[in-house]
PDB file of the backbone (N, CA, C, O) and the ligand in Angstrom, with CONECT records:
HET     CU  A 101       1
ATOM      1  N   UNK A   1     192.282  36.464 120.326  1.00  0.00           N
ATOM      2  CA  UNK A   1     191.313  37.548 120.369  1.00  0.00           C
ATOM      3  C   UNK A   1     191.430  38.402 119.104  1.00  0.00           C
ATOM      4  O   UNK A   1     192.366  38.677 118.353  1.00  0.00           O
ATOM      5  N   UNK A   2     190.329  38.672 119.141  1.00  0.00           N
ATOM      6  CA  UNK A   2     190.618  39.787 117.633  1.00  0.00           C
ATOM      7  C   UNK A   2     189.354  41.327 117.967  1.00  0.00           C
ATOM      8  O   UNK A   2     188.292  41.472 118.572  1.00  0.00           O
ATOM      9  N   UNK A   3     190.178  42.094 117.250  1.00  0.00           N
ATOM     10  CA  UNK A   3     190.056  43.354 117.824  1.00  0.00           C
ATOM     11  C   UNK A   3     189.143  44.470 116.756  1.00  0.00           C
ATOM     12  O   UNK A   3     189.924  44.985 115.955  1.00  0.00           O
ATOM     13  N   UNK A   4     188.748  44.601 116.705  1.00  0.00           N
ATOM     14  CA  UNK A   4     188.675  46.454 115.445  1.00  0.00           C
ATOM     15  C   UNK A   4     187.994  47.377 115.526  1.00  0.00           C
ATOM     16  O   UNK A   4     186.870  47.701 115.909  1.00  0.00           O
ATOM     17  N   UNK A   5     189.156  47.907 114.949  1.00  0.00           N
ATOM     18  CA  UNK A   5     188.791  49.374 115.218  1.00  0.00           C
ATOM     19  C   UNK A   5     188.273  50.229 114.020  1.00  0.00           C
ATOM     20  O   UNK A   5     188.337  49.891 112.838  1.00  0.00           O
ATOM     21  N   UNK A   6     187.797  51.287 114.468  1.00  0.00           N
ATOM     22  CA  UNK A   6     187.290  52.390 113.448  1.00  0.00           C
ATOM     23  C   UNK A   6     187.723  53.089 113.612  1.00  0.00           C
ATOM     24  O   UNK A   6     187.731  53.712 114.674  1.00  0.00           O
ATOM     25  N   UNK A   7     188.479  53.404 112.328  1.00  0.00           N
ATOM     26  CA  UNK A   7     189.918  54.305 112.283  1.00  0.00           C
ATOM     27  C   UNK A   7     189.028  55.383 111.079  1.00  0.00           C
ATOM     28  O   UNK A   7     188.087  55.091 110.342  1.00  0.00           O
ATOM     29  N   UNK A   8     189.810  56.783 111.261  1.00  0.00           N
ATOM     30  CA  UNK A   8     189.368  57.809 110.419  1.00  0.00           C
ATOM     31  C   UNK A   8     190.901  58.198 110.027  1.00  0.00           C
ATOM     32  O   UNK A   8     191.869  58.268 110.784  1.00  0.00           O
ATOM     33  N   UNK A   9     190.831  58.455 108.465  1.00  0.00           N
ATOM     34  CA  UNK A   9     192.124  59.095 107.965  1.00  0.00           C
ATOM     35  C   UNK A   9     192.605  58.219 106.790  1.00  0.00           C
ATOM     36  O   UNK A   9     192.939  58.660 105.690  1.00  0.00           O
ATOM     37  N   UNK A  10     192.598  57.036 107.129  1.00  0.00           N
ATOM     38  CA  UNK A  10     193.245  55.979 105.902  1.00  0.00           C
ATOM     39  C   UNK A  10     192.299  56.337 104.289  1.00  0.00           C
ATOM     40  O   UNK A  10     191.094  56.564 104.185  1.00  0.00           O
ATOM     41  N   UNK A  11     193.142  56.291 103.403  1.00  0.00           N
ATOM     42  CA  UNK A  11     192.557  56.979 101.848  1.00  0.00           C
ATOM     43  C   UNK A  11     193.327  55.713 101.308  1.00  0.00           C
ATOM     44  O   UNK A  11     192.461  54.936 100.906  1.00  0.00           O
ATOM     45  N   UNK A  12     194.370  55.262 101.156  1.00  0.00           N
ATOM     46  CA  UNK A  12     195.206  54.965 100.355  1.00  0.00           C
ATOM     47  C   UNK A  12     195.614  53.714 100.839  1.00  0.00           C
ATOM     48  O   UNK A  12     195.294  53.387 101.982  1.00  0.00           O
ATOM     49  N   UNK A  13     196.413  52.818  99.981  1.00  0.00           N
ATOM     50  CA  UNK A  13     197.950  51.444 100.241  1.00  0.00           C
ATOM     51  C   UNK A  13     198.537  51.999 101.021  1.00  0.00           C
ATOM     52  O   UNK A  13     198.761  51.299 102.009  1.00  0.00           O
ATOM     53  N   UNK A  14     198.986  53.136 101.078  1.00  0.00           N
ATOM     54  CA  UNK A  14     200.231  53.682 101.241  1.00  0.00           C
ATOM     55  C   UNK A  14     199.770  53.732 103.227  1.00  0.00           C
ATOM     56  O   UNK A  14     200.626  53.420 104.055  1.00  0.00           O
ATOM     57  N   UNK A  15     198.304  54.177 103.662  1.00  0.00           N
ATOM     58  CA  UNK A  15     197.967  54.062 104.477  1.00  0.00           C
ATOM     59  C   UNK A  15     197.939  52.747 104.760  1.00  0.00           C
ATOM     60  O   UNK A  15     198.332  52.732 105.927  1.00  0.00           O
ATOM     61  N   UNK A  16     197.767  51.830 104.502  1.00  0.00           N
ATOM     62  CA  UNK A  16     197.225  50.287 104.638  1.00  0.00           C
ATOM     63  C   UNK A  16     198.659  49.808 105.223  1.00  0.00           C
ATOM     64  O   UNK A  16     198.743  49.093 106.222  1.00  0.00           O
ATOM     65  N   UNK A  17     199.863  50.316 104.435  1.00  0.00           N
ATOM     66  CA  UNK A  17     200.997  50.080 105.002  1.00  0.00           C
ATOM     67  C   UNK A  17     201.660  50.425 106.118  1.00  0.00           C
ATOM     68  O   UNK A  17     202.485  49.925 106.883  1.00  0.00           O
ATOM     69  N   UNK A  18     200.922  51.656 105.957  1.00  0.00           N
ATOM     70  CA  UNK A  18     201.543  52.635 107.568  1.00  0.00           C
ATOM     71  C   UNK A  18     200.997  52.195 109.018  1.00  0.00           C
ATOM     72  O   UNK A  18     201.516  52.212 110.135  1.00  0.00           O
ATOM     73  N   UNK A  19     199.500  51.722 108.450  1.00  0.00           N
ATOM     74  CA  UNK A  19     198.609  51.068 109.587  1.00  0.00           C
ATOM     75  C   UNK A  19     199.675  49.582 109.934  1.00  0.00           C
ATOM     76  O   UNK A  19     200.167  49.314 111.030  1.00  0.00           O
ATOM     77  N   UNK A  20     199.771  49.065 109.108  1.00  0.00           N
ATOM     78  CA  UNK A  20     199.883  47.489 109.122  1.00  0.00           C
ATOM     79  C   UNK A  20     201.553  47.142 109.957  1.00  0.00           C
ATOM     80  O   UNK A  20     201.867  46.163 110.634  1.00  0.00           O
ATOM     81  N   UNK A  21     202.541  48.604 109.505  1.00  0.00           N
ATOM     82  CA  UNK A  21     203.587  48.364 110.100  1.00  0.00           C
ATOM     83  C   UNK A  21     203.898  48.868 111.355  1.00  0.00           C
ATOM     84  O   UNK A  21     204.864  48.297 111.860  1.00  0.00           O
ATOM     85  N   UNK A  22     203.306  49.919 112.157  1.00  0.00           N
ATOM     86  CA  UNK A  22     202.652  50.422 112.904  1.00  0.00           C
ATOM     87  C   UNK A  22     202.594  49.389 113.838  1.00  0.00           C
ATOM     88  O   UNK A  22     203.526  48.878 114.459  1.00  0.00           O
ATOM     89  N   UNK A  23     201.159  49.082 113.879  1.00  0.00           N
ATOM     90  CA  UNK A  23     200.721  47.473 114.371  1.00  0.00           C
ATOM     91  C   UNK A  23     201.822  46.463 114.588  1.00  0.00           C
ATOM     92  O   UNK A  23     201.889  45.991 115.723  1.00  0.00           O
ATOM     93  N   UNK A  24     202.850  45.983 113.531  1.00  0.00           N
ATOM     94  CA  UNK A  24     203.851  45.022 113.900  1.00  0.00           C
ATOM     95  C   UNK A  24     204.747  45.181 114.764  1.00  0.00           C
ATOM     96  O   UNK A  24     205.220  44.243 115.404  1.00  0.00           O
ATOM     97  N   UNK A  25     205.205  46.764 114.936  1.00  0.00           N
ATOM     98  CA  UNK A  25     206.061  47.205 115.903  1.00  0.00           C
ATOM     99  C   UNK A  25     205.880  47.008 116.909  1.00  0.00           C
ATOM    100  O   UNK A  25     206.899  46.809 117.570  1.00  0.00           O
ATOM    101  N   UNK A  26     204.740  46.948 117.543  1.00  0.00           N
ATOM    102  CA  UNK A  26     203.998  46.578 118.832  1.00  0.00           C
ATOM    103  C   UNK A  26     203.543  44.819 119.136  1.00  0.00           C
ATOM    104  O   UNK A  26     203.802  44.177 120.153  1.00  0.00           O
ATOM    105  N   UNK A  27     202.827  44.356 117.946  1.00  0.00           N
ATOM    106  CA  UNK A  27     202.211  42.721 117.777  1.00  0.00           C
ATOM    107  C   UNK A  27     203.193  42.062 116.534  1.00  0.00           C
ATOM    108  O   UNK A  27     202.765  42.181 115.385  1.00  0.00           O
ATOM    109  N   UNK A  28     204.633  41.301 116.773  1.00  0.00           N
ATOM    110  CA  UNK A  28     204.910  41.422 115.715  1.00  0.00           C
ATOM    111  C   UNK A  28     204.122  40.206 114.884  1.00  0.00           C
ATOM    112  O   UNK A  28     204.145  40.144 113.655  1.00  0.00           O
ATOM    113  N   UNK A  29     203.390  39.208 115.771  1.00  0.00           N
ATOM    114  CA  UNK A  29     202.530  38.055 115.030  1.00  0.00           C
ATOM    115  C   UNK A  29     201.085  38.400 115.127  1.00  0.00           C
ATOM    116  O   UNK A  29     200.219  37.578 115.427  1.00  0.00           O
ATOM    117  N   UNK A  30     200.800  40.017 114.780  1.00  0.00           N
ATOM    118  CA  UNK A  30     199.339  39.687 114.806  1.00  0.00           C
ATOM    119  C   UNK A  30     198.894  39.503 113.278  1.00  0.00           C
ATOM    120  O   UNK A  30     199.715  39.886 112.444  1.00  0.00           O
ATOM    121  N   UNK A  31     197.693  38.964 112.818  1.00  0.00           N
ATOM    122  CA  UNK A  31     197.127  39.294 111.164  1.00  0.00           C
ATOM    123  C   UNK A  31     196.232  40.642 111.403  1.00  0.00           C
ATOM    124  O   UNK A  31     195.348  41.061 112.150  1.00  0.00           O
ATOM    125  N   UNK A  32     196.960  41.016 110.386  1.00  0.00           N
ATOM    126  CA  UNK A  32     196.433  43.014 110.077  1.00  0.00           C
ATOM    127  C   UNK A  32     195.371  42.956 108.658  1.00  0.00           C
ATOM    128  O   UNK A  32     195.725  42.788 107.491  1.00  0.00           O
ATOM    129  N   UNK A  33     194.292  43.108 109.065  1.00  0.00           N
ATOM    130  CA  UNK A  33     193.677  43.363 107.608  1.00  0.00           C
ATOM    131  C   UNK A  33     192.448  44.860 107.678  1.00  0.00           C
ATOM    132  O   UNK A  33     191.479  45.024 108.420  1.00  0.00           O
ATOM    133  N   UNK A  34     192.906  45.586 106.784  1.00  0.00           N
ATOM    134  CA  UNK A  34     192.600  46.974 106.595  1.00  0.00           C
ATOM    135  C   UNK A  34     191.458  46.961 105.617  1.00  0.00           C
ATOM    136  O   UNK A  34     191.750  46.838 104.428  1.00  0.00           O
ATOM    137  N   UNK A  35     190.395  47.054 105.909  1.00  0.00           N
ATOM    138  CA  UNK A  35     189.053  47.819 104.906  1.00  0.00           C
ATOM    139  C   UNK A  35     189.029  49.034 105.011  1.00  0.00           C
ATOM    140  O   UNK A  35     188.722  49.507 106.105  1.00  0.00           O
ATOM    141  N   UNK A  36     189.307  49.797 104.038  1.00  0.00           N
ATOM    142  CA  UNK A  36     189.486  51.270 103.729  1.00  0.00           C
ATOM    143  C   UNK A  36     187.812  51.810 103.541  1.00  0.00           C
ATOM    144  O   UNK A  36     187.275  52.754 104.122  1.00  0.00           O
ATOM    145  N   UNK A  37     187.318  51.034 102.709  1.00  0.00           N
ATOM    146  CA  UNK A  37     185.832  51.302 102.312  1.00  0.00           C
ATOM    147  C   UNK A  37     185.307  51.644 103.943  1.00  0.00           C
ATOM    148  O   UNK A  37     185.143  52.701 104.553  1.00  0.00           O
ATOM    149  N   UNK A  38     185.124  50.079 104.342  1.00  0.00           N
ATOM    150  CA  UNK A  38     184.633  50.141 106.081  1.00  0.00           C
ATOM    151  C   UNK A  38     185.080  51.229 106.700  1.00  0.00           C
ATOM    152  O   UNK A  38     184.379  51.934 107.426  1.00  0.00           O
ATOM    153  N   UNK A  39     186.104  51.395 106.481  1.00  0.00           N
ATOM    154  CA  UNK A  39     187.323  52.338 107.779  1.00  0.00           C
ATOM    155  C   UNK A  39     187.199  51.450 108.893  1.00  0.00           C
ATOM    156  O   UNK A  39     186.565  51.552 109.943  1.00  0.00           O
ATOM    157  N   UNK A  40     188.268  50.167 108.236  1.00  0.00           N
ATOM    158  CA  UNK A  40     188.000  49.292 109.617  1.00  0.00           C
ATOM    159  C   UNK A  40     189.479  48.506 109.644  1.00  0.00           C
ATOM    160  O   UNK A  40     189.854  47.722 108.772  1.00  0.00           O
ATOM    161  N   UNK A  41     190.077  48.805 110.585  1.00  0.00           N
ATOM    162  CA  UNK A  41     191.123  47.847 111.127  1.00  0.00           C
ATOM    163  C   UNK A  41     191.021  46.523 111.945  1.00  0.00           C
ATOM    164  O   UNK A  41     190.697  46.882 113.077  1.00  0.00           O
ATOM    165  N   UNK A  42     191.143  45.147 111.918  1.00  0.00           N
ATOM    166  CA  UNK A  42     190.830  44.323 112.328  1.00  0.00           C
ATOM    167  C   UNK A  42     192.257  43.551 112.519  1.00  0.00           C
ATOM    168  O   UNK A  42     192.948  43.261 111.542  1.00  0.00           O
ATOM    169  N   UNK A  43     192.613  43.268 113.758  1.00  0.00           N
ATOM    170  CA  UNK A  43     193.746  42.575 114.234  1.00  0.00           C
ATOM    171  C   UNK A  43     193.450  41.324 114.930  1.00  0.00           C
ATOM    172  O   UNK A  43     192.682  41.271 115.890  1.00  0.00           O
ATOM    173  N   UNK A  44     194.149  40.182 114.373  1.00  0.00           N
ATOM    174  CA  UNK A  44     194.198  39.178 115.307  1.00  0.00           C
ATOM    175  C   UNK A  44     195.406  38.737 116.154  1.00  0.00           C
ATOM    176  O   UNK A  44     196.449  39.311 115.842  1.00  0.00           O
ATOM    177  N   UNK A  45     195.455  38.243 116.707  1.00  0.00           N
ATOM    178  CA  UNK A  45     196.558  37.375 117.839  1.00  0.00           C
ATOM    179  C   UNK A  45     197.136  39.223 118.173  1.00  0.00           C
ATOM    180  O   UNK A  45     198.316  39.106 118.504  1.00  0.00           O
ATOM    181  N   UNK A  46     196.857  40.333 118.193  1.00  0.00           N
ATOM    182  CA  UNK A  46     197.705  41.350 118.955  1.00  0.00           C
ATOM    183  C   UNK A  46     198.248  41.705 120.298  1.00  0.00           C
ATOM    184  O   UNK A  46     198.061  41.018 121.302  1.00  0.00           O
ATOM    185  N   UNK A  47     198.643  42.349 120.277  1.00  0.00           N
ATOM    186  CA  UNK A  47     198.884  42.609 122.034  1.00  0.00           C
ATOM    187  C   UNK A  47     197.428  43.072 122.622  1.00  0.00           C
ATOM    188  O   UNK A  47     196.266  42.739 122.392  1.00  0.00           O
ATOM    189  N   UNK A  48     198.115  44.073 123.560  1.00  0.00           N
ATOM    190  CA  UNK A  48     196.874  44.498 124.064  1.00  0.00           C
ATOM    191  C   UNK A  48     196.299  45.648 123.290  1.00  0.00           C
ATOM    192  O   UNK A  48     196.871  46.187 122.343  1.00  0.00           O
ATOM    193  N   UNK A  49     195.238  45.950 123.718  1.00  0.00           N
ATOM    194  CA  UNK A  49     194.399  46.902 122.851  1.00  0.00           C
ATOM    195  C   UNK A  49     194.654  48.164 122.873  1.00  0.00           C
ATOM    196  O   UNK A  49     194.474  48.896 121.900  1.00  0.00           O
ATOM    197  N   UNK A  50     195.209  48.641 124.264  1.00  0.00           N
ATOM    198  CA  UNK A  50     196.083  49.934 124.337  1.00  0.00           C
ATOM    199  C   UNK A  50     197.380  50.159 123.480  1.00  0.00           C
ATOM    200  O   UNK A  50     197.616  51.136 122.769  1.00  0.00           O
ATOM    201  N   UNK A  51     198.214  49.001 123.701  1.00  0.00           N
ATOM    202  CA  UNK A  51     199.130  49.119 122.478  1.00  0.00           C
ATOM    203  C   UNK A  51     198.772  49.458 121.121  1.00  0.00           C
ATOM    204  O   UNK A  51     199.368  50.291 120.438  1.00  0.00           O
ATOM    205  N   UNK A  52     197.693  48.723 120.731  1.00  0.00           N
ATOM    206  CA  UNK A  52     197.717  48.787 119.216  1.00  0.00           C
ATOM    207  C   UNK A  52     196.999  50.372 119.024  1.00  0.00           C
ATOM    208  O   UNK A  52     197.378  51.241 118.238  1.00  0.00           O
ATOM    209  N   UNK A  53     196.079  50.434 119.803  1.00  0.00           N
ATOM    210  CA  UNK A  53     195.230  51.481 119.652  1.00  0.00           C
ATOM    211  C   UNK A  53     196.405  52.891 119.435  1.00  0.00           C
ATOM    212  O   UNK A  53     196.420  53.703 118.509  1.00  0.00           O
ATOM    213  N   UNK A  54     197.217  52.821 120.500  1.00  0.00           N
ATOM    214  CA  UNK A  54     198.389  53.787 120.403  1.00  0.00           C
ATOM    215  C   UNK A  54     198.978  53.774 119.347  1.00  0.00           C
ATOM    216  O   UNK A  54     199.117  54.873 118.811  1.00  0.00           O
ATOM    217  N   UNK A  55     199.561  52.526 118.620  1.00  0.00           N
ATOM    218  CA  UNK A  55     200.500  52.393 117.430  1.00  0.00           C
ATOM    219  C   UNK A  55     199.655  53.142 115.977  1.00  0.00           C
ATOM    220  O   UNK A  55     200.170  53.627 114.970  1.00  0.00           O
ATOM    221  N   UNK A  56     198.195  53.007 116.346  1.00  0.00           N
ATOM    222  CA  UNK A  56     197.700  53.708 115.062  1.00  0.00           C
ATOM    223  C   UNK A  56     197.297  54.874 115.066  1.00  0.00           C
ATOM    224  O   UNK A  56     196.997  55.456 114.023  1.00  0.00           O
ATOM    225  N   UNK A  57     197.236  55.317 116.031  1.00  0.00           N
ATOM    226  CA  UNK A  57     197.354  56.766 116.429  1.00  0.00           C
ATOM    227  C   UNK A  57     198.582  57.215 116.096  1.00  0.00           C
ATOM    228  O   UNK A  57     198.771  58.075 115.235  1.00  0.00           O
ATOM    229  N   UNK A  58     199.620  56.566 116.867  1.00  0.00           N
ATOM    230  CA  UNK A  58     201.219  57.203 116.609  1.00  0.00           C
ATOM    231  C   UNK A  58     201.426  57.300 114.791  1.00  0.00           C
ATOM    232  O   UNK A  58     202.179  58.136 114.291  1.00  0.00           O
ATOM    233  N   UNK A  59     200.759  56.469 114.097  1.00  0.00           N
ATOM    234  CA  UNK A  59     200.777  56.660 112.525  1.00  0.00           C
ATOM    235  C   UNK A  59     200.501  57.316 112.454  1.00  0.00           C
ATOM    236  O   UNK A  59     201.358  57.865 111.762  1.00  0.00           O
ATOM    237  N   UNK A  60     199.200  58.553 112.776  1.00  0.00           N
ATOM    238  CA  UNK A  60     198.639  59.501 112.522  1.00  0.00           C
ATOM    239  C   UNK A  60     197.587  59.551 111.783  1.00  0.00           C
ATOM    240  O   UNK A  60     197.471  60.248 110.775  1.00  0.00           O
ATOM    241  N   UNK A  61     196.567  58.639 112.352  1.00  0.00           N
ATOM    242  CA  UNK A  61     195.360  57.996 112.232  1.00  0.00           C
ATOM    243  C   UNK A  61     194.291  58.130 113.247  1.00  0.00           C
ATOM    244  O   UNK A  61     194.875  57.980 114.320  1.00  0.00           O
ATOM    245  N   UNK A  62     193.038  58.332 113.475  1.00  0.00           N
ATOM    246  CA  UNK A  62     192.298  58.532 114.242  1.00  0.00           C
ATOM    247  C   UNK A  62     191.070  57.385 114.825  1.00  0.00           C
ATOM    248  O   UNK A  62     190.070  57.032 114.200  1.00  0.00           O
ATOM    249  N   UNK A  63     191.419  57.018 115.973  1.00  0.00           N
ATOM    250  CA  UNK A  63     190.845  55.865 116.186  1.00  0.00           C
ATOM    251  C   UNK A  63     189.492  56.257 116.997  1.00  0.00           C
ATOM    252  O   UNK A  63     189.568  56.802 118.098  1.00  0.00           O
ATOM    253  N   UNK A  64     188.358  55.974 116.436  1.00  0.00           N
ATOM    254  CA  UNK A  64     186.994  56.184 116.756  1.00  0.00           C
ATOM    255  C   UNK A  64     186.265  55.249 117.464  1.00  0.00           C
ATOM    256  O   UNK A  64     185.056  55.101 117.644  1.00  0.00           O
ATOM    257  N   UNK A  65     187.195  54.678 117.811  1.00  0.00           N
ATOM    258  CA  UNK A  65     186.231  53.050 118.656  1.00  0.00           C
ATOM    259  C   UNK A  65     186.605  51.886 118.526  1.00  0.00           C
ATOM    260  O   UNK A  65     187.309  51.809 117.520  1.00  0.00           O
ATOM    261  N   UNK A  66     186.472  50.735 119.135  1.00  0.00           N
ATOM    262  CA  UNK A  66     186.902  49.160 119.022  1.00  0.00           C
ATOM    263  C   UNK A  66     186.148  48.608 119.554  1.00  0.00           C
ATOM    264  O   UNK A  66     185.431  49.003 120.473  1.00  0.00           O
ATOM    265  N   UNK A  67     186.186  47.686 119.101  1.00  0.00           N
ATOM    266  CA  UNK A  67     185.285  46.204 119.451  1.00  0.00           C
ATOM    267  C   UNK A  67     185.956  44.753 119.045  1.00  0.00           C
ATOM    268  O   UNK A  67     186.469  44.303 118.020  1.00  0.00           O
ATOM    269  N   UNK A  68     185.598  44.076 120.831  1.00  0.00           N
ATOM    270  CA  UNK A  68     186.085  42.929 121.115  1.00  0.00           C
ATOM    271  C   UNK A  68     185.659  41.875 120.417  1.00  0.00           C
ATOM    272  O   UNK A  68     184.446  41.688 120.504  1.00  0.00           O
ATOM    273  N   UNK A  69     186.447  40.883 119.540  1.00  0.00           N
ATOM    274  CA  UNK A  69     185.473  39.750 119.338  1.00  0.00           C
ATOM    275  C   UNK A  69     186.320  38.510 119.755  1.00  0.00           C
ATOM    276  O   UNK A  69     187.474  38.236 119.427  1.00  0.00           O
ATOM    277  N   UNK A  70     185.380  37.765 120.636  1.00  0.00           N
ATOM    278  CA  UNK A  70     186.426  36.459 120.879  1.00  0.00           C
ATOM    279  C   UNK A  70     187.047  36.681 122.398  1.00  0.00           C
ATOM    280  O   UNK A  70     187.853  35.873 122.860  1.00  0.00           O
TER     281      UNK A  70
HETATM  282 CU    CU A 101     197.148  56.775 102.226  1.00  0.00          CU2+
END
């Protein structure tokens, strides 16, 4: 399944990293790929969606919505 979200807050790498490790703590085999332009987080193979959704929040990131694909 793959997941994403619309995250508000990410500017930077430095965010891309915080998102991405975040995420592993929880999914440690999911693929994390971050569009900053989009403001879009897109996870595959993750846990559940509450987890992750939490883990990028707990970064201190603002999650505006998700959508299922798959
Ligand atoms: Cu940043």
């Amino acid at each position: 399944m793959r997941v994403v979200f619309a995250v508000e807050g990410m500017s930077c790498q430095h965010c891309v990293r915080s998102i991405e490790q975040a995420i592993a703590q929880v999914a440690p085999s999911a693929k994390v790929a971050v569009d900053l332009t989009a403001k879009r987080v897109t996870v595959e193979n993750g846990s559940d969606v509450e987890s992750l959704r939490a883990a990028i929040r707990e970064a201190g990131y603002e999650v505006k919505g998700e959508s299922r694909e798959g």
